[in-house]
C-alpha positions, 0 to 999 in steps of 0.5 A, a space after each residue: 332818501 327821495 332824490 327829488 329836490 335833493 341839493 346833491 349839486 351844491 359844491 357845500 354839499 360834496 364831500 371835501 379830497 380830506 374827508 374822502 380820504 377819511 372815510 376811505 381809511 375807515 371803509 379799508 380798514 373794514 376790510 374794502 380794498 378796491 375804490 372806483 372813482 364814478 360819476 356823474 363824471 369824476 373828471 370834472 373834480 379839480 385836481 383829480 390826480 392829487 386825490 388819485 394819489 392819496 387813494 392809492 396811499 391809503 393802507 389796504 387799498 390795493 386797487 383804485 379805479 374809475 369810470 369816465 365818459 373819456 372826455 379829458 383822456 386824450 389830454 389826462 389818461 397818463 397823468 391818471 395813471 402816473 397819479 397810480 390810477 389802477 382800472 379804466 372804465 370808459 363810457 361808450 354806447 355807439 360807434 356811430 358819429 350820428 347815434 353817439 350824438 343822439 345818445 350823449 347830446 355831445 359831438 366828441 365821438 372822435 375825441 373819445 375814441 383819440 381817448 381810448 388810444 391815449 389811456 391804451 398807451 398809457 398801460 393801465 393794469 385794466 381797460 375797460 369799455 362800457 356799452 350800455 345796449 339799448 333796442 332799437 338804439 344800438 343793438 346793432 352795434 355789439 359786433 362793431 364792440 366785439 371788433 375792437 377786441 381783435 387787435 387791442 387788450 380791452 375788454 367792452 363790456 355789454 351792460 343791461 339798459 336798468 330803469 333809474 329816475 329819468 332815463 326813459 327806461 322801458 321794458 321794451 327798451 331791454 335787449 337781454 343778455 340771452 340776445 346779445 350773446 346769441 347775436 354775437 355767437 352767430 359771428 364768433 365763438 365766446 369762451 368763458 374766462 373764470 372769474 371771482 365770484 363777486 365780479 359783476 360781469 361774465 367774461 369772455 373772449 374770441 379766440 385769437 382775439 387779444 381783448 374779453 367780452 363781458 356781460 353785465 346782466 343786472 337785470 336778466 340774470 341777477 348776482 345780488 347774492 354775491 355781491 360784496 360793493 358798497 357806494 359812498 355818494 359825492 354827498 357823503 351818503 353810504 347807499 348798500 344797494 345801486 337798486 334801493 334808496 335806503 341811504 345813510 348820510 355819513 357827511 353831517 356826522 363827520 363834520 359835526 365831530 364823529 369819530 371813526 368809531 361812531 362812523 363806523 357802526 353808522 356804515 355796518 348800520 347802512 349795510 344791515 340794509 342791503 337787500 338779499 335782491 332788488 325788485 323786479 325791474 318793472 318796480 324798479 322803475 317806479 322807486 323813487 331814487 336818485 339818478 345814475 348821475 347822482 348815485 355813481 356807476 
């Protein structure tokens, strides 16, 4: 459905912690096993930790993890990860006090950064820094990225700009995966870590160094065919591919009565509309959908 108009931030219109669990049970017993807490910012969800915890109760979930801009980490990170919070992704495209300003609106880079060392202490199975890479934004920055890999166990994460609905994307605006690593390998040597075929990221690390580095390279270098992940909106919309507006909307079935049977075949329905591949980046930017925030990383 076209994101235009949609009411995505009406608090009637969010999916209930019951009803998350529900459909989790349902999705698990299909056969899913990892759930990712996303956003917009999923710690802005009241009592979070309470819908952590069931996440994890959850028969067949064995993972749950979620991506955050860091914000309430100096203060959360190990309530999180005593509610039994699994994987940390943290949202971070500069190191620099002025671009971080620039980029995010927002004059926290210290308090991410105290963030980061919260949830570091706090021994999450998996941490996780995520640089969306900009040209003529941040490129500059990867090996400052790479650095941090030296002392702490983390992995940062260097992520193709994608075009969604008002994020200004612009070919221009893509510094690809090839150049990235060309830049880094001038520094330092990248050696490959294995990874399970579905995994979004090509891995990496520096030799001596503690931490990885990874590449999401959604655009340049497509994994479409191995892709096994499925997004359930906070509006309680199935969407099979980040990339296609094809949506279907579970939450008005579930609240009119349906069934797990009924709900199920609505949810191998949605997935009969996965694509093989998205579009081509110039046409992704031209398909009217909703945006990253209201879609979930």
């Amino acid at each position: 459905m076209p994101a235009e108009g949609y009411e995505w931030e009406r608090k009637e219109n969010l999916l209930s912690d019951d009803e998350i669990i529900r459909l989790t049970e349902i999705f698990a017993r299909m056969g899913v096993n990892k759930v990712r807490l996303t956003g917009g910012e999923p710690t802005l969800r009241p009592d979070l930790e309470t819908l952590i915890s069931r996440l994890v109760a959850v028969d067949g979930i064995e993972m749950v993890a979620m991506t955050t801009n860091g914000s309430t980490l100096s203060k959360r990170a190990q309530s999180y990860r005593d509610a039994g919070l699994n994987v940390l992704n943290i949202s971070l495209d500069s190191l620099n006090q002025e671009r971080f300003k620039r980029i995010t609106r927002r004059d926290q880079l210290e308090l991410i950064l105290w963030g980061i060392n919260s949830a570091y202490e706090a021994g999450f199975d998996e941490l996780k820094i995520n640089v969306v890479v900009m040209k003529g934004v941040n490129e500059g920055e990867l090996l400052d990225f790479v650095q941090l890999t030296e002392d702490l166990a983390v992995t940062v994460r260097f992520i193709e700009f994608m075009p969604f609905m008002g994020n200004r994307w612009s070919e221009a605006s893509l510094y690809p995966y090839a150049d990235m690593r060309r830049d880094i390998e001038q520094v330092h040597p990248l050696v490959r870590v294995s990874t399970e075929a579905s995994a979004v990221g090509k891995d990496f690390f520096v030799p001596g160094f503690k931490g990885k580095v990874g590449f999401v390279t959604s655009m340049t270098e497509t994994f479409c065919g191995d892709c096994d992940r499925v997004r359930l909106t906070a509006d309680g919309a199935v969407k099979p591919c980040l990339f296609s507006p094809a949506e279907v909307s579970l939450r008005d079935a579930l609240r009119s009565g349906a069934g797990d049977e009924e709900l199920t075949e609505m949810i191998r329905a949605a997935m009969t509309k996965k694509p093989k591949e998205h579009r081509p980046m110039i046409q992704l930017a031209t398909i009217q959908s909703r945006s990253m925030t209201q879609i979930g990383g």
